[in-house]
VOGU-3710 file (C-alpha; in Angstrom, 3 decimals, decimal comma):
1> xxxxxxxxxx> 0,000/0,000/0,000  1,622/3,307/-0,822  1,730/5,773/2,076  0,354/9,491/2,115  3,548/11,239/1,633  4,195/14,759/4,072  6,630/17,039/3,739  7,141/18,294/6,992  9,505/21,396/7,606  11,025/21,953/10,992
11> xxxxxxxxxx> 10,069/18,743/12,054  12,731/18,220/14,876  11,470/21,692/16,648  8,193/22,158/19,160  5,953/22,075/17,506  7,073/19,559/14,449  8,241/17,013/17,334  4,687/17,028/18,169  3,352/16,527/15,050  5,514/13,729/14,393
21> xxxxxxxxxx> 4,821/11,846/17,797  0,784/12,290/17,557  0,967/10,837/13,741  -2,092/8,439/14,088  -1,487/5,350/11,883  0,949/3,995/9,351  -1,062/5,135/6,443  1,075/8,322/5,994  5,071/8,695/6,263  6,553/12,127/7,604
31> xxxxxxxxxx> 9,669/13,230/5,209  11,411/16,033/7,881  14,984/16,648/6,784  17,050/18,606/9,382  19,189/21,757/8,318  22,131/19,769/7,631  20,142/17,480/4,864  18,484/20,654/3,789  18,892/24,431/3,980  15,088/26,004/4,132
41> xxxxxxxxxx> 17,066/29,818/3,156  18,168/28,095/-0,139  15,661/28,250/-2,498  17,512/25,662/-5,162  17,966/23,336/-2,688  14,239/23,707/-1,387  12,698/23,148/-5,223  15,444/20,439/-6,087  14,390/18,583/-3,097  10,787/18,693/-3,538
51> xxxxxxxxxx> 11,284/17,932/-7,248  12,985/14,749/-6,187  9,787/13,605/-3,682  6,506/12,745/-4,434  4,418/14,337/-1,206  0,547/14,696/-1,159  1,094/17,477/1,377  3,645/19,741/2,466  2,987/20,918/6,434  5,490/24,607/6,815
61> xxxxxxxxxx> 5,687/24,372/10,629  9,555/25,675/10,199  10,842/28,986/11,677  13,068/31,168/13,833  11,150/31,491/17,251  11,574/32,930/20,993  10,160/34,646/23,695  10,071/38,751/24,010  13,843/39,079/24,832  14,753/37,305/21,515
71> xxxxxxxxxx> 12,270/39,004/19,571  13,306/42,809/20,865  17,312/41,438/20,299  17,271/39,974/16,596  14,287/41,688/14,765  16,251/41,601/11,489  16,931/37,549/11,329  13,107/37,009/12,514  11,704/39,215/9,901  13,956/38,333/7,279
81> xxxxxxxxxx> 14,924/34,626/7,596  11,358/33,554/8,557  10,439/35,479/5,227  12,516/33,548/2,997  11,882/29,932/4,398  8,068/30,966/3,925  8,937/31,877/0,503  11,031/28,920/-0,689  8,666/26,499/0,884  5,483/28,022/0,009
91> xxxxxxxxxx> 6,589/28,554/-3,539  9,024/25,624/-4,159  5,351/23,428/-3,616  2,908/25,597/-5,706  5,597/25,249/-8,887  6,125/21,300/-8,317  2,675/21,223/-8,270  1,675/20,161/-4,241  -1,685/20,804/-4,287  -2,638/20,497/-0,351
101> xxxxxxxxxx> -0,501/23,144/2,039  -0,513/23,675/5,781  1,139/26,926/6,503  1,594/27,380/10,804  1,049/31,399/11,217  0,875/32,962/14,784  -1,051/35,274/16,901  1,321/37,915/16,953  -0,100/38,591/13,398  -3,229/40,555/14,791
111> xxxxxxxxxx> -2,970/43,805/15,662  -1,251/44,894/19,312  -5,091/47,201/19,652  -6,457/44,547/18,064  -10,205/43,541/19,701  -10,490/40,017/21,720  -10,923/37,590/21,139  -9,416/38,019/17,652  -10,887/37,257/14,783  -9,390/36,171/11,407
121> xxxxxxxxxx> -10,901/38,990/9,512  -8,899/41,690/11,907  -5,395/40,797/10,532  -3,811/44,147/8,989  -6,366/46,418/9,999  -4,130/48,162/12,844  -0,128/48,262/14,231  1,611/45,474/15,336  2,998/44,807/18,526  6,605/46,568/18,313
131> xxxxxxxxxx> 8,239/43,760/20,763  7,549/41,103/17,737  6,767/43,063/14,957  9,441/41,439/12,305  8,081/37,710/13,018  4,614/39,266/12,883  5,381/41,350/9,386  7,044/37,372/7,951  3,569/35,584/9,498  1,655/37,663/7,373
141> xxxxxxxxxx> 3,403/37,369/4,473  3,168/33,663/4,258  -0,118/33,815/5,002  -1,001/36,353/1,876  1,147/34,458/-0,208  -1,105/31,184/0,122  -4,207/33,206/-0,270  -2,655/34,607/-3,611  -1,949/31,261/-4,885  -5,287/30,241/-3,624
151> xxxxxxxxxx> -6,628/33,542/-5,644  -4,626/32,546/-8,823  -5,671/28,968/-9,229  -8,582/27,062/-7,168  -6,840/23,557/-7,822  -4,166/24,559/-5,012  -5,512/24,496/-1,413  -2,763/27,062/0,950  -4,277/27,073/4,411  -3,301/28,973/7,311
161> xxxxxxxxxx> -3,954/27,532/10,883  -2,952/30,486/13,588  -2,297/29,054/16,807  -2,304/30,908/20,562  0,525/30,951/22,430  2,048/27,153/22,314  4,608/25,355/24,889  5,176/21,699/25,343  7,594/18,626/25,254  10,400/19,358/23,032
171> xxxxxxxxxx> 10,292/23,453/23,771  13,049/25,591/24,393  14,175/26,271/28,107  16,944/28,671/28,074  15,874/31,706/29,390  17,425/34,156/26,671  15,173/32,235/23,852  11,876/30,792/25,113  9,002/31,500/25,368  6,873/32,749/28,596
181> xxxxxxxxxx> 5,788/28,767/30,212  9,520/27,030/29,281  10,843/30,022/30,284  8,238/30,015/34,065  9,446/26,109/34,649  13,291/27,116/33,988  13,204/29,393/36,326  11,316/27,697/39,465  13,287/24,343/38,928  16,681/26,477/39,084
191> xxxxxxxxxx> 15,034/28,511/42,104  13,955/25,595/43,873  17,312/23,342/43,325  19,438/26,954/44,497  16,840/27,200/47,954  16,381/31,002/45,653  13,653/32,594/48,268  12,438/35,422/45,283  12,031/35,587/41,271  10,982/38,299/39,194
201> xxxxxxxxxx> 8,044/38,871/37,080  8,061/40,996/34,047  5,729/43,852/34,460  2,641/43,812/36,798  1,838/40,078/35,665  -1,632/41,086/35,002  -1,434/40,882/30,906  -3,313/37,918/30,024  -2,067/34,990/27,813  -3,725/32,159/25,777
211> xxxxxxxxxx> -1,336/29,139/25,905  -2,413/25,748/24,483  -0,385/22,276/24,669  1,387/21,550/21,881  0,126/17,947/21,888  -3,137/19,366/21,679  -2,527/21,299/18,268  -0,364/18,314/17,122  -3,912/16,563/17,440  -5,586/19,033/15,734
221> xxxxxxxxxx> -2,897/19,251/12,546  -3,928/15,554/12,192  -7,179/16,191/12,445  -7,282/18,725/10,085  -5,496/16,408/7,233  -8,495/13,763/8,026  -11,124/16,977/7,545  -8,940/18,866/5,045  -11,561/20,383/2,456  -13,660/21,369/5,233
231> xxxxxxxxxx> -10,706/23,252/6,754  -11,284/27,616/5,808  -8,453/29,195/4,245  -7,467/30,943/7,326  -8,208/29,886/10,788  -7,950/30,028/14,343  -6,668/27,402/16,761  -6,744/27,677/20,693  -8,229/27,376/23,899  -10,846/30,285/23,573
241> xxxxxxxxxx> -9,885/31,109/27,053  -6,960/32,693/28,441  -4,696/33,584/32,057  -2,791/36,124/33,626  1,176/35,770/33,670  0,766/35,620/37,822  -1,721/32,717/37,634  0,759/31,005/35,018  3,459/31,823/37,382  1,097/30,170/40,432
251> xxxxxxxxxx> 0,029/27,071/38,881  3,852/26,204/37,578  4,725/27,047/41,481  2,120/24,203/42,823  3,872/21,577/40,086  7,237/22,381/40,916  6,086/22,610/44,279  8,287/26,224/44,647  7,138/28,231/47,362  9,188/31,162/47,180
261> xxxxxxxxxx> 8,116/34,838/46,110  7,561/36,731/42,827  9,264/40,515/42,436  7,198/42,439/40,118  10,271/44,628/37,775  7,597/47,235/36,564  10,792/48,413/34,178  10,515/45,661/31,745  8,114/45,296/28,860  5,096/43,265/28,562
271> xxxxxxxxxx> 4,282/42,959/24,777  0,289/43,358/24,418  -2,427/43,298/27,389  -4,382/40,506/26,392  -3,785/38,037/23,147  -7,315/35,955/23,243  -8,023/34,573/19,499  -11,651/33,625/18,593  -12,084/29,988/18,109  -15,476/30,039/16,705
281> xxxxxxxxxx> -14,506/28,254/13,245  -12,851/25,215/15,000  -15,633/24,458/17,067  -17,668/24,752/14,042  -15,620/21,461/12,851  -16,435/19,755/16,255  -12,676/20,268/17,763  -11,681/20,935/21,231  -8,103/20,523/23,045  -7,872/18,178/25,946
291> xxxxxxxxxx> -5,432/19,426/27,729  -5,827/21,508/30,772  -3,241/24,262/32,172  -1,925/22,213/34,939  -2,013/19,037/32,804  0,477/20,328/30,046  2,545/22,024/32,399  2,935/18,743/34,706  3,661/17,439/31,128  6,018/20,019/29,889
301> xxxxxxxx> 7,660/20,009/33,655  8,118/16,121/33,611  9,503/16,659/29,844  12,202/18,924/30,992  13,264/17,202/34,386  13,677/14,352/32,013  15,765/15,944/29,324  17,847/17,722/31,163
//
């Protein structure tokens, strides 16, 4: 029996680890070359390698990630290297010919004044958030390039799944690069091993956050191949609810079982007040995440203790 052929990019990061793990059955085979095997920033090698595959899909979960600090520290190599992998991959498929495309966008795409929960529609109809504005500007990009392609020829089907705020088994956990829950269990293990009696909170810790499991949108991604025509062009994927940085910051304490105190530094920035995106269209399709907070964190924790 001939398998369903995927090309998956950046399958060895978060959120392609996932994806990779939660495959359901032995109907379809995951192609994921690392960087070594293939450059993503090359666009001969991208095309020559998809010329020399047959894939029935091509899943673009690649890119340059991080937290705030990275974000604020390297806005030239997230705006511009994100833009080019979305560009080889995206167009490397639609000229061999791949007519089915997942393309993994991000919140940060909405505007920073934008109106929660956020709606598809509301992309570029305000300012960014400044803090993450060059992987924002590279998001959106990727995303209007499938809907062009879409535009130009209705055999080719470029869809654009935005997720909330993700963290999970196989995330980052150095402090200089993650993201705000890797970044939470980092520093209450290390506080907790030290006997550290205090840890700071960026800002006020009252900006509120939407983070989902990454096993739970792994579930979804596979869910979405089994439902793929039904699948809009562009669409939400999250919790539909969402949680303060101090209650993130409290349930990671009970886990870890860290009973020390949090320093609010009122001097750093905060990125946007609330980030809540509307998941009306996926529970349209009958899809839900499983996951609670304190489950994927007791996860994520247990994932790290092991790893490291």
């Amino acid at each position: 029996m001939n398998k369903f052929r995927i090309f998956l990019t950046g399958g060895d990061g978060m959120v392609g680890s996932n994806i990779r793990e939660a495959m359901p059955d032995s109907e379809f085979e995951i192609i994921c070359p690392d960087i070594n095997a293939l450059d993503l920033l090359n666009y001969q090698a991208v095309d020559s390698f998809i010329k020399k595959n047959s894939f029935g899909m091509l899943i673009h979960a690649a890119g340059i990630v991080g937290g705030i600090h990275a974000n604020i520290k390297n806005p030239v190599k997230f705006l511009v290297e994100n833009t080019d992998m979305a560009r080889n991959v995206i167009l490397s498929a639609r000229n061999n010919g791949i007519k089915n495309l997942i393309n993994l966008g991000s919140s940060c795409m909405y505007p920073r004044e934008g109106k929660n929960p956020l709606k598809e529609n509301s992309i570029l109809t305000g300012e960014l958030e400044p803090t993450n504005e060059g992987y924002a500007l590279a998001k959106i990009y990727a995303l209007r390039l499938c809907e062009y392609i879409n535009r130009e020829n209705q055999e080719f089907n470029y869809k654009t799944l935005i997720p909330c705020n993700l963290y999970g088994k196989y995330d980052k956990f150095d402090p200089q690069h993650s993201h705000l829950i890797p970044s939470i269990i980092y520093k209450l293990h290390s506080a907790k091993e030290n006997n550290t009696d205090a840890i700071d909170i960026w800002g006020d810790g009252t900006a509120r956050r939407e983070f989902m499991y990454a096993g739970d949108l792994a579930n979804f991604i596979w869910f979405a191949i089994a439902n793929f025509n039904k699948l809009p062009n562009v669409m939400n994927v999250g919790l539909g609810c969402d949680y303060s940085i101090n209650e993130y910051y409290e349930t990671a304490a009970k886990i870890i079982d860290y009973h020390g105190k949090f320093i609010h530094d009122l001097s750093k920035p905060v990125g946007m007040k609330q980030k809540l995106v509307d998941t009306s269209q996926q529970k349209n399709l009958g899809w839900s995440p499983k996951f609670s907070l304190a489950e994927g964190i007791k996860e994520t924790y247990n994932f790290y203790k092991s790893a490291h």
